[in-house]
Structure formats: structure tokens, C-alpha cells
N, C-alpha and C positions, 0 to 999 in steps of 0.2 A: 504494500500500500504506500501511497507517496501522499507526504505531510507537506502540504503549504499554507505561509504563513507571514505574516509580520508584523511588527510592535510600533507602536505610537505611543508616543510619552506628551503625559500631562501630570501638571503644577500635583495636583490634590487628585484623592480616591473621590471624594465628593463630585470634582469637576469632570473627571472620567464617569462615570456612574450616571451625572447627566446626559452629557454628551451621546452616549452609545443610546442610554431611552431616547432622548430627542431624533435620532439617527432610527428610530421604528424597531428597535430591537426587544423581544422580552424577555422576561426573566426567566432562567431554566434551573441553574443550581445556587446556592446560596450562598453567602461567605464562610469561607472556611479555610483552617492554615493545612498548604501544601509544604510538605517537609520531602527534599529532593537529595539522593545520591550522586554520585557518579565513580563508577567504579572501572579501574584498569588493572595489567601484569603491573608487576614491578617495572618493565624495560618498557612503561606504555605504550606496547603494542595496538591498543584499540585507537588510543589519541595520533599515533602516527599516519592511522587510515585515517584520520577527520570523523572517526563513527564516535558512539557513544553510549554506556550500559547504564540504565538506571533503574533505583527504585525509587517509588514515588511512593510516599505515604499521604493517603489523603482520609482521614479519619480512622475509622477503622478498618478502612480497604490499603491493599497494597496492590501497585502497578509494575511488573517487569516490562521496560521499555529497551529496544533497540533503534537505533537511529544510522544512517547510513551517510556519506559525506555530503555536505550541501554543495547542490546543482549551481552553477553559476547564473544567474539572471537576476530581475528585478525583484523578484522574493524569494523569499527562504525557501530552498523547496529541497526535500532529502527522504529517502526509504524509512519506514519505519514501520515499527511492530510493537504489538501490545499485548500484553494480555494479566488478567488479576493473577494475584498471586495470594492465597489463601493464609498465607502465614509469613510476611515480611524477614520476622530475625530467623525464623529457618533458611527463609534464603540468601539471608548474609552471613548465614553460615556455612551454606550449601559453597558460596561464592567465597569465604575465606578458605574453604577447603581445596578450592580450585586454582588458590591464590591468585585472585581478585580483590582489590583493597579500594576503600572509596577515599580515593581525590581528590573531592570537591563536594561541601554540604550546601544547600542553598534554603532560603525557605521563603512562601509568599502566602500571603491572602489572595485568594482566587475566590471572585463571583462570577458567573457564568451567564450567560445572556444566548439567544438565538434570533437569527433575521434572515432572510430569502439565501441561501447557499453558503452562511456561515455560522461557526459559534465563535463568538464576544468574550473574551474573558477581561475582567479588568483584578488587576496585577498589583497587590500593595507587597517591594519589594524594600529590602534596606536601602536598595539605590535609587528609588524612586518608583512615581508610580506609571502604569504603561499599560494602555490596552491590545492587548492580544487580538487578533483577528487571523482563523484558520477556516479555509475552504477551499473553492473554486475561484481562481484568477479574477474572471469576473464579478465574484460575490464578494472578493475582499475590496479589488478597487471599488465598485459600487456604496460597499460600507463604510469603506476611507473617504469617498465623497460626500456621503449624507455625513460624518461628520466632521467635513470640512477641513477634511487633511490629504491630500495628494502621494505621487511618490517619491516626490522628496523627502516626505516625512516618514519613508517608511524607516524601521531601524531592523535590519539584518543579523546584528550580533545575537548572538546566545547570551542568558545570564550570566555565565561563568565571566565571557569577554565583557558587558559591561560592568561587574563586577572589579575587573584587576583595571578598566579604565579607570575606573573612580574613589579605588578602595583608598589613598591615599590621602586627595582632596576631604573624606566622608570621616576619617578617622580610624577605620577598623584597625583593628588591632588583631584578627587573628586571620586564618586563611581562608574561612569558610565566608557564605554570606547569610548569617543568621541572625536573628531578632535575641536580644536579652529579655529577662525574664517581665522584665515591663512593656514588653512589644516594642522596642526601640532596635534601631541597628545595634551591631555590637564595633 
């Protein structure tokens, strides 16, 4: 299956969250925190292909996700696979057995939204906030249009990459991009 996609960044979660309603979008899932892996060999063999193994934890669900190198063009567009995974720390342990180590922790508030050929996610990350938009080429620029961002505006990076762009200006202090215990960046 081939995932396309890309980010738009606004000031506030508030002003995101208008923006996408006003854009005819409705609501589908609710807010809630996404706590993200990423896992490699010791010799980063997976990061040398441009791919990427992750777990996603999103409440009580865990996600096994594979990603494949991103296509060159005007959006993010790369192979990918999913599927639940019934028991998240078994398979960070199935994955430390296979030695596979996670690399990169990230985490975000995701609410989810849907409108004609896309889902909406809006994005409260430590490095700001950013609405998501995944679908059909068509369905994204369309919903980049209604609200009233182009492709100029699109942002292609991954979290990891805006992460290590900002992580200095922002203060972190450690490697990951995670929230402290008060929902603040760390």
C-alpha cells in the first residue's frame, strides 16, 4: 500500500482544529496521546534504506508499522504496512531478541478528522503544532486549498527531521521528542 501525505504547520492546536472544521472536515477520532518508536540493527541497517520500523502506541492499541523510502515528488509518498499488534512490550521484546533497538521516541496529541479522499489529523507535537493530511493527491491539495495553504506550505520532513531541526532553538535536553510529565516538551 502506498502512504501519501503532508504537514502544514500552525501557531496553536486551537487554530489548527478551526481551520480543518472550517475546511468541511468532520470529526472521526478524538484526542489522544500517540507515543511513537523507531527501531533499527545496531549498524542501522533499516535507516540506510531510508525505510522505517515502528511501534505506535495509541491507547490501548499497539500498531506494527513498516515504511518504505520516500518517492521523490511534491508529497511525501512511500510503501507502507500496518497492522495491530495485540501486545506492544511483547513485541519489543520479540524485537530486542532480534536485536532491534528503538532510536528514536516521539510523542503527539492526535485528533483525527475526515473530508472527501482524506483523513485530517491535527498534531500537538513538542515542536509545534501541524496538520496532517493523508490520501489521494487530489484530496490532499483540495484540503490544502479549502484551508488556504498551497504547496508551498507543504512540509515533507518526518518528525524525527523536524525534531533534530529545532531541538536546539526549543531546549531539549534529551534525544527523544517527548512531552514531561506536565505535557510540556522536555
Amino acid at each position: 500500500m502506498l502512504e501519501r501525505e503532508v504537514k502544514l504547520r500552525f501557531d496553536t492546536p486551537d487554530q489548527a482544529r478551526r481551520t480543518v472544521l472550517a475546511a468541511g472536515a468532520t470529526p472521526l477520532r478524538p484526542r489522544r496521546l500517540q507515543q511513537d518508536s523507531l527501531f533499527d540493527t545496531d549498524d542501522e541497517s533499516l535507516r540506510q534504506l531510508r525505510c522505517v520500523l515502528r511501534i505506535r502506541r495509541d491507547g490501548s492499541t499497539s500498531i506494527l508499522t513498516y515504511k518504505g523510502p520516500v518517492q521523490p515528488g511534491p508529497m511525501k509518498l512511500r510503501e507502507e504496512f500496518e497492522t495491530a499488534a495485540a501486545d506492544g512490550d511483547m513485541l519489543r521484546a520479540i524485537f530486542d531478541r532480534l536485536g532491534l533497538r528503538a532510536w528514536f521516541r516521539y510523542e503527539k496529541y492526535r485528533e483525527e478528522f475526515t473530508a472527501e479522499g482524506v483523513i485530517v489529523a491535527v498534531d500537538e507535537t513538542p515542536v509545534g503544532t501541524f496538520v496532517e493530511i493523508e490520501g489521494t493527491s487530489d484530496g490532499i491539495t483540495a484540503m490544502a486549498a479549502a484551508m488556504g495553504k498551497g504547496p508551498g506550505d507543504f512540509i515533507l520532513d518526518s518528525y524525527y527531521r523536524l525534531f533534530m531541526k529545532t531541538r536546539e532553538a526549543l531546549g531539549f535536553r534529551g534525544q527523544d521528542m517527548v512531552f514531561d510529565d506536565s505535557g510540556r516538551s522536555q
